[in-house]
N, C-alpha and C positions, 0 to 999 in steps of 0.2 A: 514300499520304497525305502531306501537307504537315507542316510544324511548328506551322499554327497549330490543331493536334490537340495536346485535352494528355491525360492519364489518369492518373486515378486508380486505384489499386488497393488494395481493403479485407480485409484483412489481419491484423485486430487479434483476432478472436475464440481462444477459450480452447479451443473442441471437448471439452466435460464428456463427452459421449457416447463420445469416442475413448478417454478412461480411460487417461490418456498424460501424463506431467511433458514431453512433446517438444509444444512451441503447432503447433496442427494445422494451418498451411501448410506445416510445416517435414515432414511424413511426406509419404512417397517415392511415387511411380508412373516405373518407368522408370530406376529410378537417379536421378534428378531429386527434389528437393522441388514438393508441388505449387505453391506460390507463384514458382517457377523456370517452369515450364512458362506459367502467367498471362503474365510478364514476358516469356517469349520471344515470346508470340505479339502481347503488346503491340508488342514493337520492329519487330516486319515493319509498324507501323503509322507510327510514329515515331520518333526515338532518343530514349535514355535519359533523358538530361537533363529529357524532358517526361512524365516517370514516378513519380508519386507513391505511393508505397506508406505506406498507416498501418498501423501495427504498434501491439503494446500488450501482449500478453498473451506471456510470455519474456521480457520486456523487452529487451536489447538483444540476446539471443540471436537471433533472425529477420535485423536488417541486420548486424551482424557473418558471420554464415555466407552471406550472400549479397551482400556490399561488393562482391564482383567485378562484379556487373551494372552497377553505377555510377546507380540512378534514386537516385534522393531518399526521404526517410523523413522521415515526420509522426508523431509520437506522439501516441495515445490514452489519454493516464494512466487514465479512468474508459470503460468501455463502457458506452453509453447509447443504443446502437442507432447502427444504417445511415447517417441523417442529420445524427447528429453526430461519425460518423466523416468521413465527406467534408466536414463543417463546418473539421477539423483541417488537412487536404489546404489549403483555400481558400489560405490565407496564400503556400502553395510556389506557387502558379499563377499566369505570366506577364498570363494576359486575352485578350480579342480575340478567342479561336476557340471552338471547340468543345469540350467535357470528355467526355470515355467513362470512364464507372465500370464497373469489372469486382472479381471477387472470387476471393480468392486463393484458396479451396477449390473451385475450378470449374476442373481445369486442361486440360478438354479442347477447350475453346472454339477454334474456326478463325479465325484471320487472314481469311479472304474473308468470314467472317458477319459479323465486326465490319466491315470496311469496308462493308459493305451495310445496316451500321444508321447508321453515320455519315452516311452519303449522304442516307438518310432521314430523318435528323437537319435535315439542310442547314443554312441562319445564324436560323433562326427558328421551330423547330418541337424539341418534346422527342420523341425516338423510344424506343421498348422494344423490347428482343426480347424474344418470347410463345415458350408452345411447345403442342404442343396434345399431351395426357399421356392414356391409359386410366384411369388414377388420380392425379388430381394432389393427394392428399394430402398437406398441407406446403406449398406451393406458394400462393403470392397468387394472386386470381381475378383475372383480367380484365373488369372488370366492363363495359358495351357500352349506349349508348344506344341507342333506337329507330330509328334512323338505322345502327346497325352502327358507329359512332366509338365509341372510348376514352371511357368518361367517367370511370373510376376504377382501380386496384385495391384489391381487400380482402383483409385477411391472412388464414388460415386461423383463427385464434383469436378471428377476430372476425367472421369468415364469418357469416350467416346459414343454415339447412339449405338452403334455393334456392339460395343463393350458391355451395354445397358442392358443388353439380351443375352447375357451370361446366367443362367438361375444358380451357381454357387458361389454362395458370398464367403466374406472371411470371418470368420465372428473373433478375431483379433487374440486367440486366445494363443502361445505359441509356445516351444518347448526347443531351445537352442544351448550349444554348448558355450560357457563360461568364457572361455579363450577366443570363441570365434564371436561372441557377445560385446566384448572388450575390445577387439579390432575395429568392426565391426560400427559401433556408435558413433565414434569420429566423422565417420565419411559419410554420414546422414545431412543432407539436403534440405531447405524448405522451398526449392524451386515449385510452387503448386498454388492452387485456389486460397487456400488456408494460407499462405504463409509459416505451416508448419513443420516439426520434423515427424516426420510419418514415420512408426515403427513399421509397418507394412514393408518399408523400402527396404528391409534387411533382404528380403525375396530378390530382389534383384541382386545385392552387393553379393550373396550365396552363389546363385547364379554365374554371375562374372567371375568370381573364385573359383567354380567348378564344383560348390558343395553343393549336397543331393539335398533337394527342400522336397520332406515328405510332406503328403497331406495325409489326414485322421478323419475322414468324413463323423460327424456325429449325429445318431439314428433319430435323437429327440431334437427338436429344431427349438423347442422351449429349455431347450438347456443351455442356449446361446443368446437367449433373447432378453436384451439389455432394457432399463428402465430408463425414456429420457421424458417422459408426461405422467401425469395423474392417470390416464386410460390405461396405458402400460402398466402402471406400478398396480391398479386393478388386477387387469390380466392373471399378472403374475400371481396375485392375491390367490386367485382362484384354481390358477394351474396347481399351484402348492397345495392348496386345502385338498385339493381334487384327488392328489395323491396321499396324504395324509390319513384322510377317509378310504382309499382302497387298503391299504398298508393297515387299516385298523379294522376294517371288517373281515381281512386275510387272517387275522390273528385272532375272531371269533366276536367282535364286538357289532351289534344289531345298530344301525345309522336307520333313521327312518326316511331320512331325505339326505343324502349324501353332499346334496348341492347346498343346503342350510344347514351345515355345522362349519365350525372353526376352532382348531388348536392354533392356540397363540402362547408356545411354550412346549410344555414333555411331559407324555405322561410316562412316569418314571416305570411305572407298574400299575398289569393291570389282570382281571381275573376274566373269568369268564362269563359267556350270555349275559354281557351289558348291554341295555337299553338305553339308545339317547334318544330322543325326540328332537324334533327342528326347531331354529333357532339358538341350538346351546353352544355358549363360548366358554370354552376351556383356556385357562391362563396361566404361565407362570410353568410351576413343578406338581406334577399328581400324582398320587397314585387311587386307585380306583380299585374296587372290592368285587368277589364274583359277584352275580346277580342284581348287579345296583341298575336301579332305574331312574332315570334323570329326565324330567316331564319338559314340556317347551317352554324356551324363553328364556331359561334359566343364566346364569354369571358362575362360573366356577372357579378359582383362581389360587396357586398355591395350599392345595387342598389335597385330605385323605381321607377320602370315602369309605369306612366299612365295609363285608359283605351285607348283603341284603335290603341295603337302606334303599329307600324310596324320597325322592325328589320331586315335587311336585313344581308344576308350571309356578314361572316367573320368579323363580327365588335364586338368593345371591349371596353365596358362600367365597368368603376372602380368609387366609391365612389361620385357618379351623383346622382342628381334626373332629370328624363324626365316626362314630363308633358304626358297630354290627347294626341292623337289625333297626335304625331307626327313620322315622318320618318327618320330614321338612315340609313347613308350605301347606298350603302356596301360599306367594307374596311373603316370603319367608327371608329376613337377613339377617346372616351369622356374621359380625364383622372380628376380626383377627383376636388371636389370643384368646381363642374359646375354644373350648375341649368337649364334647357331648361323647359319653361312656354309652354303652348299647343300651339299645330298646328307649333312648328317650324320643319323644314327641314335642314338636315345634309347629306349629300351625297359623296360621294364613294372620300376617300384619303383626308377627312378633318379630323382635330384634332384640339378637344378643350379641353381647362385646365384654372382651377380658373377664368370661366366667365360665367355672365348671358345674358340669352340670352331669350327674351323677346317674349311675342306672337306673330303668324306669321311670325318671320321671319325665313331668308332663308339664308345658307351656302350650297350651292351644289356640288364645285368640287374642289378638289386640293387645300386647306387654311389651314393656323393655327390661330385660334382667342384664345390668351393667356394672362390672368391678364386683360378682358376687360367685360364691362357692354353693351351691345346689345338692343338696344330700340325693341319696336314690329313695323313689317311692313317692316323687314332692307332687302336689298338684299344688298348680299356679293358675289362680281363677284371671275369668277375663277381666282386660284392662288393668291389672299390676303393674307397678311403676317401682321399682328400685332407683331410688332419689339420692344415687351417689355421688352428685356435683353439689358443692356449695358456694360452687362462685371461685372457688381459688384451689383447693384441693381434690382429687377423689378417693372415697372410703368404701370400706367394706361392707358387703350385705352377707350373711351366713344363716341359710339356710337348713336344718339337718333334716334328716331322716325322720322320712313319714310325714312330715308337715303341709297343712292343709291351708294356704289361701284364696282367702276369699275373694269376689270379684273386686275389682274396682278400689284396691287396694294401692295405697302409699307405704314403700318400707324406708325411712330416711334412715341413712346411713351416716356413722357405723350403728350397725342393730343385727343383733341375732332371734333369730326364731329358733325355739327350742325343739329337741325330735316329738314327734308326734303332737306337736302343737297347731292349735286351728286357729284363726284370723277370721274374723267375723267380717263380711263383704261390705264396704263401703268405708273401712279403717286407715289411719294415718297413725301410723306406728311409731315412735319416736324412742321409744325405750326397748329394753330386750324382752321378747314375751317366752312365757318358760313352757318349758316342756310340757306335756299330758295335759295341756290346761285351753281355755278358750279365751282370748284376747281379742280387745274390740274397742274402737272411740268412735261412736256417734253422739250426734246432737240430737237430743230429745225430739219424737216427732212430734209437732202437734197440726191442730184442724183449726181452723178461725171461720166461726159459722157466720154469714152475713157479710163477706168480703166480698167486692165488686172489684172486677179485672177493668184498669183502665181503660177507656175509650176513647177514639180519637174523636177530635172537635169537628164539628161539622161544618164551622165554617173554615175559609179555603186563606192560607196565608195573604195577607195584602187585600184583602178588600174588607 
């Protein structure tokens, strides 16, 4: 499409049914707001610039959390219906072309149906897209003269019981020209159940004028279907992932239950013969390595997965990169600002945060390694604790090459362990232990022969 496409986008409603302080474009499908998904599909049409969003209800909560898209914002101080929301939009509008009104609780709408309504549209004709529903309950009628042409819609509240047996609704989306937009709003009416100005009534003012109102039937009926409850906004959840997952096993990736996955985000790139198991939520920005296998239950989030790495159940990577070729988990978390270079090992109730952690090596059970740099070749016996907090600052832990700790180990920071130095299991480190050498603080064991283990008193408290 060209620029002399503009669009609008309506945005302003309250969603009472959602039962929600959050304005109902602002709840989510996909990690996204729906009013985000509208605007994306908007821009495959146009850029931004020629993107009208009225908002109203949050008040400036809705373009504050979405300024990054960069359209424009009209405010609706009073909701008074459809007509006099895009009444507000008019002022931001260059002129000259085409206007497509679309609505921000409808976030599944395709970029090819609207450009095939626009078409329809052309420089002199108002187009709608219809949908034909088993139930179109809710939904404006399409109402059809004798001839099979458009001669109105009517809203369901003002339906007649004939009218009610119409199955093509309006799904309100619509594609009219500029010049005939701007006559056009004026003469909008709230004679009706609502007391409001119904953009719908442009169908008849066309009409009266003698312009052709095409209709654009659209083949997916979930591409029309607006969020106004929590059941809905479910729905939607699932029609999206549902496609998501076809869209991602088309392109070679192994889903073991299609119906228990979710991207909530992009994966930016991705390789081939991936394994996900059920339950895994993907978040954020990815990319993802050939061959990776990602086990159940898993949390993935702004992440880059190697090839080869293996993911074992229940583990939760945030804001990491993992290398080639290595093993997470299970019960595994990586929290951000952590780098793992290939072939190292992470294993089941470790946690790492802001450290690198270098080739080969190996953290396998029970450790936190935090604020610390990881030579390649390290083994990290179980239960290590990198004691990088002191209350008000965090310091460094340095680990080199080749170093060997022992289980049950304290490293307080700042402390360096030298390359190929070993740590005796059960040590609280406080100084730097050097290279090639064996480092260790225990308290002498000893044996007390003739010690008796408390016993309790045999009589019973209070008597």
């Amino acid at each position: 499409m060209d620029n002399k496409l503009e669009i609008i986008i309506l945005a302003a409603g309250q969603g009472t049914r959602l039962k929600s302080a959050i304005p109902k474009v602002m709840h989510q499908i996909g990690g996204n707001a729906l009013l985000e998904h509208v605007i994306t599909a908007a821009r495959h049409l146009t850029v931004a610039e020629h993107i009208t969003v009225v908002y109203g209800h949050g008040g400036e909560t809705v373009p504050n959390a979405l300024a990054h898209t960069g359209v424009q914002w009209a405010k609706q101080e009073q909701q008074h219906g459809t007509g006099h929301a895009v009444a507000q939009a008019l002022p931001h509008l260059k002129g000259g072309g085409t206007v497509l009104i679309l609505f921000g609780d409808v976030p599944l709408v395709q970029p090819a149906t609207l450009t095939r309504l626009v078409s329809a549209a052309g420089q002199d004709s108002l187009a709608i897209l219809t949908v034909e529903l088993d139930n179109p309950y809710g939904y404006g009628r399409i109402v059809r003269n004798e001839t099979g042409a458009v001669a109105r819609i009517v809203e369901e509240k003002d339906a007649t019981p004939q009218e009610k047996t119409i199955t093509e609704g309006n799904s309100g989306v619509m594609a009219v020209p500029h010049q005939l937009l701007a006559r056009w709003l004026p003469q909008l009416g709230n004679s009706n159940a609502q007391g409001e100005y119904y953009l719908t009534d442009l169908v008849g003012l066309a009409v009266a004028d003698g312009v052709s109102v095409k209709a654009a039937k659209v083949g997916d009926a979930d591409e029309v279907f607006g969020v106004n409850n929590r059941e809905q906004l479910a729905y939607l959840e699932r029609v999206y992932q549902a496609r998501l997952a076809q869209r991602l096993m088309a392109e070679g990736v192994t889903l073991r239950d299609p119906a228990r996955f979710d991207l909530r985000g992009e994966i930016l790139e991705h390789g081939t013969d991936i394994e996900i198991d059920v339950n895994v939520v993907l978040e954020g920005r990815l990319t993802i390595g050939a061959r990776v296998k990602i086990g159940p239950h898993c949390v993935i989030r702004n992440a880059s997965i190697g090839d080869d790495t293996i993911i074992e159940a229940h583990s939760m990577i945030d804001a990491a990169v993992i290398g080639a070729g290595c093993r997470i988990g299970p019960f595994a978390r990586i929290r951000p600002e952590t780098h793992l270079a290939d072939h190292v090992h992470v294993g089941n109730f470790v946690e790492l945060k802001k450290s690198n952690v270098a080739a080969g090596s190996k953290i396998n059970h029970l450790s936190y390694v935090g604020d610390s740099t990881v030579g390649a070749g390290v083994n990290i016996g179980a239960g290590t604790i990198t004691c990088n907090y002191d209350g008000a600052n965090k310091h460094q832990t340095i680990i080199e090459d080749g170093a060997f700790i022992g289980s049950d180990t304290q490293l307080v920071a700042p402390v360096r362990v030298g390359k190929n130095a070993t740590i005796g299991a059960g040590s609280t480190i406080t100084h730097d232990a050097p290279a090639d050498a064996l480092t260790l603080s225990r308290s002498k064991q000893m044996t007390l022969q003739g010690w008796k283990r408390p016993q309790k008193s045999s009589v019973k408290s209070g008597e």
